[in-house]
C-alpha positions as CSV (number, residue, x, y, z in Angstrom):
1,X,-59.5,3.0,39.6
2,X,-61.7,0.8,40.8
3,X,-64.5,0.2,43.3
4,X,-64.0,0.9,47.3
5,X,-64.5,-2.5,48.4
6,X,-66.5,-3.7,51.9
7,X,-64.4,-4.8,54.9
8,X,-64.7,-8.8,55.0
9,X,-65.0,-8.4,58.7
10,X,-68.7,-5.6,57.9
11,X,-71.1,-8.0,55.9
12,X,-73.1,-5.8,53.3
13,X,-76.4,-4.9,54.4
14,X,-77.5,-4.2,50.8
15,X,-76.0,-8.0,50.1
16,X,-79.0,-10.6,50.1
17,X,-76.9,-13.5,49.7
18,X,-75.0,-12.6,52.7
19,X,-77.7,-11.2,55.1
20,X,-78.3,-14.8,57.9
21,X,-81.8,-15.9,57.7
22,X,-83.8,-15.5,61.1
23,X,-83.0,-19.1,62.3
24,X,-83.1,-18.0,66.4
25,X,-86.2,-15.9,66.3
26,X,-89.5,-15.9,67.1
27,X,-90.8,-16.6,63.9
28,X,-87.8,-19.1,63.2
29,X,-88.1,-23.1,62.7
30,X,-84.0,-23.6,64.5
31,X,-84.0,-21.2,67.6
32,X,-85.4,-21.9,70.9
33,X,-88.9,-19.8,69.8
34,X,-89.0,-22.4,66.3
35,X,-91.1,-25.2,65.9
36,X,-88.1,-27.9,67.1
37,X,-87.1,-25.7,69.7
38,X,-88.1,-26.1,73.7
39,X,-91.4,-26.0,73.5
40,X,-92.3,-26.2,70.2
41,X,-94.4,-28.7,67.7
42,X,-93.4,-30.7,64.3
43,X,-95.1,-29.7,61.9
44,X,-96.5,-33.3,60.9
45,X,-98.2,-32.8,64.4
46,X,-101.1,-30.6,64.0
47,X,-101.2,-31.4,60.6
48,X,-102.0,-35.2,61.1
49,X,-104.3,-34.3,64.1
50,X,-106.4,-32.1,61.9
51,X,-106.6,-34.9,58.9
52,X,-107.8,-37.1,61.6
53,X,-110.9,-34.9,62.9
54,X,-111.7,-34.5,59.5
55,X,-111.6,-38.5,58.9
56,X,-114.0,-38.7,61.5
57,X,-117.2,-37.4,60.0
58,X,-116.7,-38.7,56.9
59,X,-116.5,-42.3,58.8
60,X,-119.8,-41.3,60.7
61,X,-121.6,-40.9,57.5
62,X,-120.2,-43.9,55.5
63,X,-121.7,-45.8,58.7
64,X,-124.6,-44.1,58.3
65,X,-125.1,-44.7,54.4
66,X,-124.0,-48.8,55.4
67,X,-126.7,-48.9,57.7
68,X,-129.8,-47.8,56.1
69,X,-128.8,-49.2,52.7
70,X,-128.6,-52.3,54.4
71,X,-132.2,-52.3,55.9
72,X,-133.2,-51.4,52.4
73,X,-132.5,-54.5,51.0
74,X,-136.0,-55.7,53.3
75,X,-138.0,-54.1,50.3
76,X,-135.5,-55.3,47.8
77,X,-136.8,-59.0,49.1
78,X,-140.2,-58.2,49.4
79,X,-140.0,-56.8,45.8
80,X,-138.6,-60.3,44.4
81,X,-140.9,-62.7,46.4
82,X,-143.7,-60.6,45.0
83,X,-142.7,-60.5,41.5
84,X,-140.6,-63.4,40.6
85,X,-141.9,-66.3,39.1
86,X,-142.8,-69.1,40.3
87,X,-141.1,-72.5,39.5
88,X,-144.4,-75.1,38.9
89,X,-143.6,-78.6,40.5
90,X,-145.6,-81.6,40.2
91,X,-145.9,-85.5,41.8
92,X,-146.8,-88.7,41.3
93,X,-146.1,-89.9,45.1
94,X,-142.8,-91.6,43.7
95,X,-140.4,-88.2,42.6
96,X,-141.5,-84.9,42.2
97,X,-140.9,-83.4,38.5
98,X,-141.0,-80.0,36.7
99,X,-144.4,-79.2,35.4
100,X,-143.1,-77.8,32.3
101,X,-139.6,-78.9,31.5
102,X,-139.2,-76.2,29.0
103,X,-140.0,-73.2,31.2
104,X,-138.0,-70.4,32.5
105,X,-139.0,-69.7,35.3
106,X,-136.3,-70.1,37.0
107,X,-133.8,-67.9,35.0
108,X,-136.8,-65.3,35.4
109,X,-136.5,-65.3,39.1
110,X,-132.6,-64.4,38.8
111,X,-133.4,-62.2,36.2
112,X,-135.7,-60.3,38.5
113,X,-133.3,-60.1,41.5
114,X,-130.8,-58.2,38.8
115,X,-133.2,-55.9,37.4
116,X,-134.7,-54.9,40.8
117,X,-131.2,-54.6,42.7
118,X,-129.8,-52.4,39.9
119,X,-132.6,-49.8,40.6
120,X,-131.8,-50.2,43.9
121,X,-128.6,-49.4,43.4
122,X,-128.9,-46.4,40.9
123,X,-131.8,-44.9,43.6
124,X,-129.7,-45.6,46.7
125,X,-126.7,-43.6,44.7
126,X,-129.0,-40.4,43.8
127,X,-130.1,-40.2,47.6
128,X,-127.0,-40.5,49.0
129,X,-125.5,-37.9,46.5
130,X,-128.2,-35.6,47.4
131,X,-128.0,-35.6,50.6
132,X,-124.3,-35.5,50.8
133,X,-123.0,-34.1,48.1
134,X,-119.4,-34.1,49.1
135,X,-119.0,-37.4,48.1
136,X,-115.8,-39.1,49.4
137,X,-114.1,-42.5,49.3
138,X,-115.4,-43.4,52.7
139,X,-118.9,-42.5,51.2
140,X,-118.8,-44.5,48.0
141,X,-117.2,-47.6,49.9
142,X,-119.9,-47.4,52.6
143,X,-122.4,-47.3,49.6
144,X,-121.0,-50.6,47.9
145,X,-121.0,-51.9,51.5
146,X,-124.1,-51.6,51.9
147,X,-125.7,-52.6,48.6
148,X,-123.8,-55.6,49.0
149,X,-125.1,-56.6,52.7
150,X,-128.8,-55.4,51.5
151,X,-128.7,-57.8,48.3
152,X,-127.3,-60.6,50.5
153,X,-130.5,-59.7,53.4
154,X,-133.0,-59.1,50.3
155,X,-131.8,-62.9,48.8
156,X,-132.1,-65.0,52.3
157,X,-135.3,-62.9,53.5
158,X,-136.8,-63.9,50.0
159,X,-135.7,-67.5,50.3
160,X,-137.3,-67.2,54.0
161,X,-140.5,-66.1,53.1
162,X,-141.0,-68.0,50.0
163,X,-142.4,-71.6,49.8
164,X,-140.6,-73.9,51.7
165,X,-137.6,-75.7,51.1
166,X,-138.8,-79.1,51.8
167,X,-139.7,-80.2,48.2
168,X,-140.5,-83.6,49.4
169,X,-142.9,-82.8,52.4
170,X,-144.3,-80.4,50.6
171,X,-145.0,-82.4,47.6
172,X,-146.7,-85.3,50.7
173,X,-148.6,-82.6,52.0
174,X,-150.4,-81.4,48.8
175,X,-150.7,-84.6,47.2
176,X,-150.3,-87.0,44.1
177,X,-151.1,-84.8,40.9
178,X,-151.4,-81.4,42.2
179,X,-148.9,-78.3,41.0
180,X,-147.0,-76.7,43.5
181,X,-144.2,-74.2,43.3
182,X,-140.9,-74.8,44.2
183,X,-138.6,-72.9,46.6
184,X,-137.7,-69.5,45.6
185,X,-133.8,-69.8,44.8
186,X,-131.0,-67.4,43.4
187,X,-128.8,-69.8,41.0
188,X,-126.7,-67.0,39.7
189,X,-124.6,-65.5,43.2
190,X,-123.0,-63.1,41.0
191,X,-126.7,-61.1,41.0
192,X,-125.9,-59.9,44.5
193,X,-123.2,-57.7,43.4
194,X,-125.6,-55.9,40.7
195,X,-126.3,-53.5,43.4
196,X,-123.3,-52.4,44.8
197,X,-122.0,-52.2,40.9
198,X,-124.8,-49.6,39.9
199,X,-124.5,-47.9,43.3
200,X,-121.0,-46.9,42.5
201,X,-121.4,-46.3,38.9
202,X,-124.3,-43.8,39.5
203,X,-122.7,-42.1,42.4
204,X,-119.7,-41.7,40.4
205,X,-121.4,-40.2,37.7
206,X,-123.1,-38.0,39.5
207,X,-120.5,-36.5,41.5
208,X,-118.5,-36.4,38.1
209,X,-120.8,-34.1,36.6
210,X,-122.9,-32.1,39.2
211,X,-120.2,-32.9,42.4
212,X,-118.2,-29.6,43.5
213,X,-115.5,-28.3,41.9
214,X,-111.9,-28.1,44.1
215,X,-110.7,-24.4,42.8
216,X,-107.8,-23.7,40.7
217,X,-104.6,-22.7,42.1
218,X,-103.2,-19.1,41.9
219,X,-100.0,-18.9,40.6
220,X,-97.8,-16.2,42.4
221,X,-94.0,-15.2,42.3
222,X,-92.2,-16.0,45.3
223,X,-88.8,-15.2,46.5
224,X,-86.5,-17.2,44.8
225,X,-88.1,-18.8,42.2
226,X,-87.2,-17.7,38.6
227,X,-89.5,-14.3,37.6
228,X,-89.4,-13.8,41.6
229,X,-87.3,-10.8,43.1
230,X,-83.5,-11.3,43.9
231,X,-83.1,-13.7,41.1
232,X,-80.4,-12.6,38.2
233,X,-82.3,-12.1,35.2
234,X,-85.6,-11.9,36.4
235,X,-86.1,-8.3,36.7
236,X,-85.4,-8.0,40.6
237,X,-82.7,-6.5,42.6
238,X,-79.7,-8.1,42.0
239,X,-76.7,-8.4,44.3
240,X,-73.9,-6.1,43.6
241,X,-70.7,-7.5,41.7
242,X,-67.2,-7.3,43.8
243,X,-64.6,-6.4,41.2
């Protein structure tokens, strides 16, 4: 004797492998209610719209971060006119010459510009992380941005201001014998990117160990998946067997 069997023209309700998902309904993604249907939205849609507003603000303060480290590099020059040294010249009225050929001076004055636009750097990365702690790649690159443009302001304003570039006029105007310093000059252009550098670094490091943590991910059973209800085996209901 054996099982009664169901009509094949009455689908089992108790069946879950025959019962039709809810393609036309409200709720559905196929019917005229779904999201393809008359009237309705792709998914990508919103999606990509919201990713966009939340672009925005994080491009609003990477501006912001470029613009002020920028003007920062004004101290930065001030800082190495004031404290590198100075490059003594001398003249005889026929060629100007070093005062003392065995000085170094002038790897002093690059040295300065590296050790000043690293602390830059590491200082501009600890304000900027505390202030926006969020960090972000629009935030670091505006940071490097900016370090970069404010060692490249801080090395022609210091140029500027510092003695002038005319070594011959200048050796005319102060005469035959008498020690003058020569123009203030960054030999090594690989200095300005000792800021950005130690910007990123520090800002990385920071947000590395005190930067918010994303949280972990709950792990549930769904539908479907194995342990998950109406799977064989998994400890669910299970479809009945037609013998």
């Amino acid at each position: 004797m054996t099982a009664p069997l169901t009509p094949p023209h009455q689908p089992s309700s108790n069946d879950p492998w025959q019962t039709p998902p809810n393609w036309g309904g409200p709720g559905g993604s196929g019917g005229p209610g779904g999201s393809h249907g008359a009237g309705g939205h792709y998914p990508g849609a919103p999606l990509e719209s919201r990713q966009e507003k939340d672009l925005q603000p994080d491009l609003r303060r990477a501006a912001v971060v470029t613009a002020l480290v920028t003007l920062s590099g004004i101290g930065l020059g001030l800082l190495w006119l004031w404290l590198a040294p100075r490059v003594p010249l001398i003249s005889d009225s026929t060629a100007v010459f070093l005062k003392d050929s065995e000085g170094e001076e002038a790897i002093g004055a690059d040295g300065t510009f590296v050790l000043l636009a690293l602390a830059f750097g590491a200082l501009s990365a600890v304000l900027v992380f505390w202030f926006q702690r969020r960090g972000g790649i629009a935030l670091v690159a505006g940071l490097a941005l900016g370090g970069l443009l404010g060692s490249l302001l801080a090395w022609r304003l210091g140029v500027w201001l510092g003695p002038t570039q005319d070594v011959v006029a200048h050796a005319r105007a102060v005469g035959k014998g008498v020690v003058f310093d020569a123009p203030l000059q960054l030999r090594a252009k690989g200095a300005l990117l000792a800021w950005p550098l130690a910007a990123m670094a520090v800002h990385l490091g920071l947000t590395a160990l005190f930067g918010p943590r994303d949280p972990e991910p709950e792990w549930g059973v769904f539908p479907g998946m194995p342990g998950g209800p109406g799977v064989p085996g998994s400890g669910g209901p299970v479809p009945p067997v037609k013998s």
